[in-house]
C-alpha positions in Angstrom: 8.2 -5.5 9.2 7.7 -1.6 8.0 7.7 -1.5 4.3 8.2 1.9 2.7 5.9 1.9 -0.9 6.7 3.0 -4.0 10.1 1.8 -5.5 11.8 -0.5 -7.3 14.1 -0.9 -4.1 11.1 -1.9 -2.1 9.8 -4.7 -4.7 12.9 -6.3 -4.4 14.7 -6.7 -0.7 12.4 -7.7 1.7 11.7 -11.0 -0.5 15.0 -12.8 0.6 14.8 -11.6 4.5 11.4 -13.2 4.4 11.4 -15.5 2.3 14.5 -18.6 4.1 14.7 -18.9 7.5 17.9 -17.4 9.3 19.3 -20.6 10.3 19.0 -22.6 6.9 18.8 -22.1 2.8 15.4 -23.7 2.7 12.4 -21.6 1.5 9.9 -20.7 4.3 7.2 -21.4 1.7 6.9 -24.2 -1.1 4.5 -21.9 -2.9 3.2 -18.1 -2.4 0.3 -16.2 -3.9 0.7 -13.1 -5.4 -2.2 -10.7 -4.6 -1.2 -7.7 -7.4 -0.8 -7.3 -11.2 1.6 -6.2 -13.8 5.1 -5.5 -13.0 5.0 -5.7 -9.3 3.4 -9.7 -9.7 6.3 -10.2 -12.5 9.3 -8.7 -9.9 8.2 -11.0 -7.2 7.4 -14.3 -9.4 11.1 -13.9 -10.5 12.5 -13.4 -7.3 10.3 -16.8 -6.0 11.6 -18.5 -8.6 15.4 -17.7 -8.1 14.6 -18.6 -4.5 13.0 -22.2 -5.7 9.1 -21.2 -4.3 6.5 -22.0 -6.9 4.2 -18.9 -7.5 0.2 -18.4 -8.2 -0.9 -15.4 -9.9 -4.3 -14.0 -9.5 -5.9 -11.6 -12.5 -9.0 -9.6 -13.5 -10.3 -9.2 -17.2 -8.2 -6.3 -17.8 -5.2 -8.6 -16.9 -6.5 -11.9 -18.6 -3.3 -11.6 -21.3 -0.7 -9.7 -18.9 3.0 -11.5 -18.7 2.7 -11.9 -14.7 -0.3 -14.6 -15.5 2.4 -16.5 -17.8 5.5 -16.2 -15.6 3.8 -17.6 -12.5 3.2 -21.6 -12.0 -0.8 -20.9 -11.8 -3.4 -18.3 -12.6 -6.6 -18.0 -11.3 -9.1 -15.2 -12.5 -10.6 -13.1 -9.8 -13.6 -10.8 -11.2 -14.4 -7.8 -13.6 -11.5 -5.0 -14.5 -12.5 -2.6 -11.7 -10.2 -3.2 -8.6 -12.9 -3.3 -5.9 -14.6 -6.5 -7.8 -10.9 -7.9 -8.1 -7.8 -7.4 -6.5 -9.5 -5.5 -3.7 -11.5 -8.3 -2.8 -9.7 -10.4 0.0 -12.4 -13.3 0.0 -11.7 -13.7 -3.5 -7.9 -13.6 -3.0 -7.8 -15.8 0.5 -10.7 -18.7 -1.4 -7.4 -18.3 -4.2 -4.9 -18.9 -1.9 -6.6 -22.1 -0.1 -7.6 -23.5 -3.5 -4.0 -23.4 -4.7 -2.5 -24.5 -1.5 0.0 -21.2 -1.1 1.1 -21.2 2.1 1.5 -17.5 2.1 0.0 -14.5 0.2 2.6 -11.4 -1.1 0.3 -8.4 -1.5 3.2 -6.4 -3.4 2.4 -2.6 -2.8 -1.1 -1.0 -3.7 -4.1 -3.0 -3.2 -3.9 -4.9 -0.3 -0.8 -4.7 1.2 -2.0 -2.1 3.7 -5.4 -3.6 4.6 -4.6 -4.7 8.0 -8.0 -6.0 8.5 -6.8 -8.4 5.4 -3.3 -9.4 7.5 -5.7 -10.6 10.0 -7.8 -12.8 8.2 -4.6 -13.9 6.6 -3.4 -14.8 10.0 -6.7 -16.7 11.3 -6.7 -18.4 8.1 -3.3 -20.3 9.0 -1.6 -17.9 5.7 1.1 -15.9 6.3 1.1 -12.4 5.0 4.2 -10.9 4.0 4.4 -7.8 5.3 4.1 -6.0 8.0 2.2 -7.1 11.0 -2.0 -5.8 11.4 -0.5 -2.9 14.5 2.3 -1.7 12.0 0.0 -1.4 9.0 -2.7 0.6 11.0 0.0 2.8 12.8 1.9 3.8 9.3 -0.6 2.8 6.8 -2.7 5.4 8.0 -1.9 9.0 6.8 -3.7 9.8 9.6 -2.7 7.6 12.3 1.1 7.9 11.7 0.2 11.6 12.2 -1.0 10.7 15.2 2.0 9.0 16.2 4.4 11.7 14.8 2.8 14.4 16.9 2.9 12.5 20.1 6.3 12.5 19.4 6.8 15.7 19.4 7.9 15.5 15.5 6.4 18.6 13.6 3.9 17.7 11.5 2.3 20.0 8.0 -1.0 21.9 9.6 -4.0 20.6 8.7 -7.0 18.2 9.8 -7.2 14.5 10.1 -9.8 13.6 12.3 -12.7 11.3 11.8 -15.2 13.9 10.5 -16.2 14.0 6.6 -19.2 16.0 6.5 -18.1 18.8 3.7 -19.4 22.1 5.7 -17.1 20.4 8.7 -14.3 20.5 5.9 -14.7 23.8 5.2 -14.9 25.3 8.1 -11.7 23.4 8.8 -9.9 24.6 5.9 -10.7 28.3 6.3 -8.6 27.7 10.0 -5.7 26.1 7.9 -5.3 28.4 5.0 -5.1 27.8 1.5 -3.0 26.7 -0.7 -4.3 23.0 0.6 -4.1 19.5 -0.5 -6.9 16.9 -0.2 -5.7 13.3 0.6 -7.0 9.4 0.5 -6.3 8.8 4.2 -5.0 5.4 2.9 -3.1 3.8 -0.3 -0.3 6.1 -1.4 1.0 6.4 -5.1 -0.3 9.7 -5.5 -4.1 8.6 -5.8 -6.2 10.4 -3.7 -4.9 14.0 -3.8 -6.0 17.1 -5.0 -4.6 20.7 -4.8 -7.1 22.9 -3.5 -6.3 26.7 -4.5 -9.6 28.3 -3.0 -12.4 27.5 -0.6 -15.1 26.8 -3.4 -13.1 24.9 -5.3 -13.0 22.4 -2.0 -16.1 19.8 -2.3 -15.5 19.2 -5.9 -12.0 17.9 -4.8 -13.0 15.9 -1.5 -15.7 13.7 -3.6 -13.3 13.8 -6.8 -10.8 12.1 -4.0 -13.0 10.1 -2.3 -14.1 8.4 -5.3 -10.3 7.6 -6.6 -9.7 6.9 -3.0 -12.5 4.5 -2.8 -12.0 2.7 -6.3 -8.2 2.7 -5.7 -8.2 1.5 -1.6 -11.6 0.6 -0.8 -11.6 3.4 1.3 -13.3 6.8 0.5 -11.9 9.1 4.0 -9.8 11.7 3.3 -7.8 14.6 5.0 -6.9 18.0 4.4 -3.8 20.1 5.0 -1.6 22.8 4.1 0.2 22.2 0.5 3.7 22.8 0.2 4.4 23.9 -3.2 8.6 23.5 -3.0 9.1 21.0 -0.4 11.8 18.7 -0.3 10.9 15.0 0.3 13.6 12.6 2.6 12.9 9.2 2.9 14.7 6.6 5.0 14.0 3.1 5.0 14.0 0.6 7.3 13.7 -3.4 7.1 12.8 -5.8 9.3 11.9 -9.5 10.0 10.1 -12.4 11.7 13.5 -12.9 13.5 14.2 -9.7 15.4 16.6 -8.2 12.7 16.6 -4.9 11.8 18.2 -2.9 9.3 18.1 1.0 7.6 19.3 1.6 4.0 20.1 5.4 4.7 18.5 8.3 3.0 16.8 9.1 -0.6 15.7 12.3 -2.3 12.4 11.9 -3.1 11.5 15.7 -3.9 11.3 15.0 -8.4 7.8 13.7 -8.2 5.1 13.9 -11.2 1.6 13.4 -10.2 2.4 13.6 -6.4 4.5 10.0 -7.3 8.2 9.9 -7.3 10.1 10.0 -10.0 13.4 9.4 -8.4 
């Protein structure tokens, strides 16, 4: 399954086409952990519930009082507010998940759900993910590997660099090649964390650790990329939805260009 981030759309569909099996009503799953907070847990403990699976919520100190640890069945605490000592830590989550007996863990968007190292201990651990499989989440989950796969494709991408190198004075040098205006970017997550405009070349390392550290608090992963920043661009989604049974669906085109904070709006 590919699984675009960042909408209400999103949060909702895939549940059903993963949730029953295509040749009967049952629920795949008598009971699913939810691996996120807030409103993304509350969207898909209701949608469990209308489909009859019984739900565990997980929660930090931050989230000790928030409605997603009410709405679900169970509630187990997970750590300290910061994400990295909570709902970034998958031994945490997985000991959860086995503990509570949930069959399957739903990492909602953020956090997890692009950890494909996470999918695979999900998968040796006899829990199913829901999500897309450990391949799909390092092709597209990757800024810099769906590059990658975009170029060999022939499919124009923006200028810029996203190799493997961090060092700053290797940045630098690459940025002078690309040109300024430039954007900084977490090479994971998405949501608009990680991202910083870049208007001239000493302005640059103050960005690139300002990113890294968001990146790294935000995804547990601090790499970052740099290219060329469009200041007018217009931004066209299409989505596409598949499942554990071979079907495959699009749900056309979306505007995506009224953003705030580099997030969508629209």
């Amino acid at each position: 399954t590919l699984l675009k981030r960042g909408s209400s759309l999103v949060a909702l569909r895939p549940y059903v086409v993963l949730f029953y099996s295509s040749f009967s009503t049952k629920p795949l799953f008598n009971k699913i952990l939810i691996a996120n907070r807030g409103e993304i847990a509350c969207r898909v403990i209701r949608t469990a519930k209308k489909l009859g699976i019984k739900t565990v919520a997980v929660y930090s100190d931050a989230d000790r009082n928030s409605l997603h640890t009410s709405l679900a069945d169970e509630a187990y605490y997970l750590g300290p507010a910061p994400a990295t000592e909570s709902y970034l830590r998958g031994d945490k989550i997985l000991a959860v998940a086995k503990e509570s007996g949930a069959e399957a863990i739903h990492p909602g968007y953020g956090f997890l759900s692009e950890n494909a190292k996470f999918a695979e201990i999900c998968e040796q651990s006899s829990i199913t993910f829901i999500g897309p499989p450990p391949s799909a989440i390092r092709a597209m989950g990757s800024k810099s590997a769906s590059k990658d796969i975009m170029k060999d494709a022939s499919v124009p991408v923006v200028p810029g660099y996203h190799g493997e190198e961090q060092d700053i004075n290797f940045l630098k040098k690459e940025a002078q090649k690309i040109g300024f205006p430039l954007l900084v970017k977490a090479v994971m997550g998405g949501g608009g964390k990680g991202m910083r405009i870049v208007d001239k070349l000493e302005n640059l390392e103050e960005a690139v650790l300002s990113s890294k550290r968001e990146a790294q608090a935000s995804f547990g992963d601090d790499r970052v990329l740099i290219e060329r920043y469009l200041r007018r661009p217009r931004h066209v989604e299409v989505q596409v939805f598949g499942d554990t049974f071979g079907n495959c669906v699009h749900l056309y085109e979306r505007d995506c260009s009224v953003q705030r904070r580099h997030q969508k709006v629209l």
